[in-house]
N, C-alpha and C positions, 0 to 999 in steps of 0.2 A: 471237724473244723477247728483250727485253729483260731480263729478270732472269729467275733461277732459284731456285726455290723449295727449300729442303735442308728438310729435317724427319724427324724420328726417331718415327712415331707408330705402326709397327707391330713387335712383336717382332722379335728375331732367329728364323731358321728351325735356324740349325744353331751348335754350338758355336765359338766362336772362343779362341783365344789370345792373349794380352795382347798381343802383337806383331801381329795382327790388327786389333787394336780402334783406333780414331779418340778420342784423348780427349775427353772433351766440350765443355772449352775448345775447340776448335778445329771444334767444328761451327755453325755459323752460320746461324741463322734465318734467315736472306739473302743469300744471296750475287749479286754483280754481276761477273761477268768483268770482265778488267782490260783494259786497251787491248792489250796483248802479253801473251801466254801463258808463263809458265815452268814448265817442268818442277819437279815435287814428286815425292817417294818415295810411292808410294801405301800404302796397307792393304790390307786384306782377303787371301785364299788367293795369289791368282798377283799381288800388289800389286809386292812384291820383285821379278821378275824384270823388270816392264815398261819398257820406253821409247821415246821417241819415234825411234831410229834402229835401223838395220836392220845385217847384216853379222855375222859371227860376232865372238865374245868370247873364245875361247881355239882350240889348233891340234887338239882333239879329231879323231880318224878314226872314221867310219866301222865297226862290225866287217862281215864277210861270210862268209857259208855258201857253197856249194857249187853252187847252182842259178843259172840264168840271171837268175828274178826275185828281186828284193832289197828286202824292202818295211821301214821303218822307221817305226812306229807308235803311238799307244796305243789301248787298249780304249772310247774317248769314242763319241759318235756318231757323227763323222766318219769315226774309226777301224774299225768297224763294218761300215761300208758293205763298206770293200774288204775285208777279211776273209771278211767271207759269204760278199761273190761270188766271191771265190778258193776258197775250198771249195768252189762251187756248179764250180766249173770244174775241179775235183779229182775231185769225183765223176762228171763228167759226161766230161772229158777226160783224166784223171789228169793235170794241171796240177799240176809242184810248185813250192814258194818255199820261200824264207827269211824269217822275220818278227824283226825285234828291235824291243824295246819303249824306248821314246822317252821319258824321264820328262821331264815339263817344267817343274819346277824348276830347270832350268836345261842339258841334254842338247838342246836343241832349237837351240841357240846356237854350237855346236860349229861348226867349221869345214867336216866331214865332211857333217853335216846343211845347212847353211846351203846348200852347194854344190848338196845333192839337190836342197834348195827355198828359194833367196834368201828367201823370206817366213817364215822357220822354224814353220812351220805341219805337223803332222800330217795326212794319213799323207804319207808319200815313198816313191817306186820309181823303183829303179835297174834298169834291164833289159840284162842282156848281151847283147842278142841276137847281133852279130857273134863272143861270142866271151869268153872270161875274161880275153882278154889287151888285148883291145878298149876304146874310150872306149863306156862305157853311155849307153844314153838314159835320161835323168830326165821322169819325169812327176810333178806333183806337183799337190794340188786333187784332191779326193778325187771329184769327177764324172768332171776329166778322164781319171786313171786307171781309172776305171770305163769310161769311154767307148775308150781304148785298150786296153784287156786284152778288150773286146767284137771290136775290130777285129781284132787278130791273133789270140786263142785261140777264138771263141764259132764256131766254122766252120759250125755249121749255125742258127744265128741262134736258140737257143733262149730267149736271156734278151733279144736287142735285134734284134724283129722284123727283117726285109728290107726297104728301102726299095725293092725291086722285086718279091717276092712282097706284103709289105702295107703300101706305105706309109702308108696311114691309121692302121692299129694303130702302126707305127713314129715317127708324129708324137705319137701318143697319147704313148704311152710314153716319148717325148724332152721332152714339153711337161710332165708329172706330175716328170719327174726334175729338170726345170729349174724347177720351180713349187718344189721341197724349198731346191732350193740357191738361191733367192733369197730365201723365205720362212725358214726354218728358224733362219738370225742372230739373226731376230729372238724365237726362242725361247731359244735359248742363251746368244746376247749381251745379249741384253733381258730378257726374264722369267728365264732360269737366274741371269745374274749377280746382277741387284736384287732376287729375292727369295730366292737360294740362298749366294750367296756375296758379297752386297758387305759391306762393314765400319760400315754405317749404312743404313737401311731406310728410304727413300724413299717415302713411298704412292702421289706422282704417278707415280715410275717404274715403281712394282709393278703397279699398277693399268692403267695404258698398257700393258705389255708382256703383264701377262694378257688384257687384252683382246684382243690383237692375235693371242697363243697359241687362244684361244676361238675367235675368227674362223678360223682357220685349220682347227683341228680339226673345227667346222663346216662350212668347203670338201670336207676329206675325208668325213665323213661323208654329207654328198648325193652326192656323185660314188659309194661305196661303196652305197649306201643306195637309188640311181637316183630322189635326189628332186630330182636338178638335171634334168631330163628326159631322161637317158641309161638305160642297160640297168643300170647299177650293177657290184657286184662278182661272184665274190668277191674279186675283186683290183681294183688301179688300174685295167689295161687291160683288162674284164670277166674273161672266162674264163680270161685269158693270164695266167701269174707273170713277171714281167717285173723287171730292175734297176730301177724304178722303184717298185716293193714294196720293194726293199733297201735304196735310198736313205732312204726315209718311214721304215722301219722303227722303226730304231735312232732316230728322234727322236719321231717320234705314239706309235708304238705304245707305246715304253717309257713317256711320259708317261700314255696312259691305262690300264695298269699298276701306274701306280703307282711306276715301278720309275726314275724320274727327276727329280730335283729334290725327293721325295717329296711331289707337289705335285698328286696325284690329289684327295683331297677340297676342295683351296684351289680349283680348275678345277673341279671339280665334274662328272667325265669318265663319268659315269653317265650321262652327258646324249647320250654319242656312241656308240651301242648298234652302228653300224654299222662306225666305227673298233674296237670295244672285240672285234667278231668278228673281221676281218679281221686284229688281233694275236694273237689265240690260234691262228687257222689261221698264221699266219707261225711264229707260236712255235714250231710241231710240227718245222721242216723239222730234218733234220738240220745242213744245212750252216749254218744260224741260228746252231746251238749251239756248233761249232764254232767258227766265226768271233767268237762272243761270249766265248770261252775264248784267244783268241790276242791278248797284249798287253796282258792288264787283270790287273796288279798286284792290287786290291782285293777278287778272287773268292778264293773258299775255293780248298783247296790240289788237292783233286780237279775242279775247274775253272778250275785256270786253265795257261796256258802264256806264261811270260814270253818265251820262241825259241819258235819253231815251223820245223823242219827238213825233216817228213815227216809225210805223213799217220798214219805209223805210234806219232805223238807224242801222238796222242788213246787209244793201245790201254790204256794205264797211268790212264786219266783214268776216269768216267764209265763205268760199264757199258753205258748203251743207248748212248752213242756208238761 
């Protein structure tokens, strides 16, 4: 494209702060990129922290508990995933961690962190495995962690089929997980930012990105629904709960919820009857709620856990937990 279109024709969704806002001088019915690019202070929520180069900004460490794994986090949906499934591996293998919560107003850029994950991107795990006095392994990318806490703790292949008992179901399951992490940006980076948090409201952007959100909750929905010509749910991989339910989760499910973006009526997620069961059955698990109580700051105080040490850190929380 030759030019880009800026325009302000649709509300704000959510409250902003002057320091937020784009004055209106400075929005332009037109905009043409310029031959070279220069860096500008952006607006909107995370506008402040961004920029175009990488590497930490001050000598920040690291804190650390007591356990082998060391996961450093927040409560988002990427955050999410690994949470779950480390409950899901708590209760299945009394798997324990350490979680600390990763604010990213500016804790993501630390030295400590940067080290976990050069990309300062949420979630990080440090694994001691040789040892507390050992160089840890870092995984970071919230699949690939999913995908190594499968390899060394899931021993009898409960959440990530056998590629020699069923590799069919295990291709399922690795294809739906990898369908989330290519797809899913463009919910969050796309539709969450331009119609949740940018600092001026875009219709072509909003509009693009919901589309794109729609389509997708649509893939889920046939594939659950068995109107793509498979067996259906009630999971991704039919019968089987699979990491591949945890991944989807914390992103479909909570949008057709409601409980994301708060962008349920704008979608219009009535529409996805077979997404809309398959989150209420996820809702139920226990290791869900846990996991959605580890590292998210903005839950009430009986839900939430800014550390997470031990499973025994949920007993003070929630009664049916």
């Amino acid at each position: 494209l030759e030019r880009a279109i800026v325009t302000n024709q649709t509300r704000p969704r959510t409250a902003m702060s002057s320091s937020d806002k784009i004055p209106s001088n400075e929005i332009d019915e037109e905009y043409t990129p310029p031959k070279v690019w220069v860096f500008e202070a952006q607006g909107g929520k995370f506008g402040g922290t961004n920029r175009p180069t990488a590497g930490p900004r001050d000598d920040v460490e690291l804190p650390r508990g007591s356990h082998a794994l060391q996961l450093y986090s927040l409560g988002t949906p990427n955050g999410v995933k690994v949470t779950w499934f480390l409950e899901e591996l708590n209760l299945r293998y009394g798997l324990e961690y350490d979680a600390f919560t990763i604010d990213l107003n500016g804790e993501q850029f630390g030295k400590g962190f940067t080290s976990a994950n050069p990309n300062s991107k949420i979630p990080a795990l440090l694994h001691y495995r040789d040892g507390p006095d050992a160089a840890p392994i870092r995984v970071f990318e919230s699949a690939s962690i999913i995908l190594y806490l499968c390899e060394q703790f899931d021993t009898d292949h409960v959440f990530l089929p056998s590629s020699e008992d069923n590799p069919a179901l295990r291709a399922e399951c690795l294809s739906w997980l990898f369908f989330v992490q290519g797809s899913a940006p463009f919910v969050g980076g796309g539709f969450g930012h331009f119609y949740n948090y940018a600092p001026v409201k875009i219709k072509y952007a909003v509009d693009r990105y919901a589309l794109e959100t729609k389509r997708q909750l649509d893939v889920l929905n046939r594939r659950l629904g068995g109107l793509d010509g498979g067996d259906g749910g009630p999971y991704l991989c039919g019968d089987v709960y699979t990491v591949a339910d945890m991944v989807a989760m914390p992103w479909y499910g909570l949008i057709v919820q409601g409980k994301l973006y708060s962008a349920g009526e704008f979608l219009s997620v009535n529409e996805y009857e077979h997404v809309l069961k398959w989150a209420e059955l996820l809702s139920k698990k226990l290791a869900y709620h846990r996991g959605r109580m580890v590292n998210t700051p903005w839950n009430d105080e009986d839900e939430r856990l800014l550390e997470r040490h031990n499973a025994s850190d949920f007993d003070a929380k929630r009664a049916h937990l």
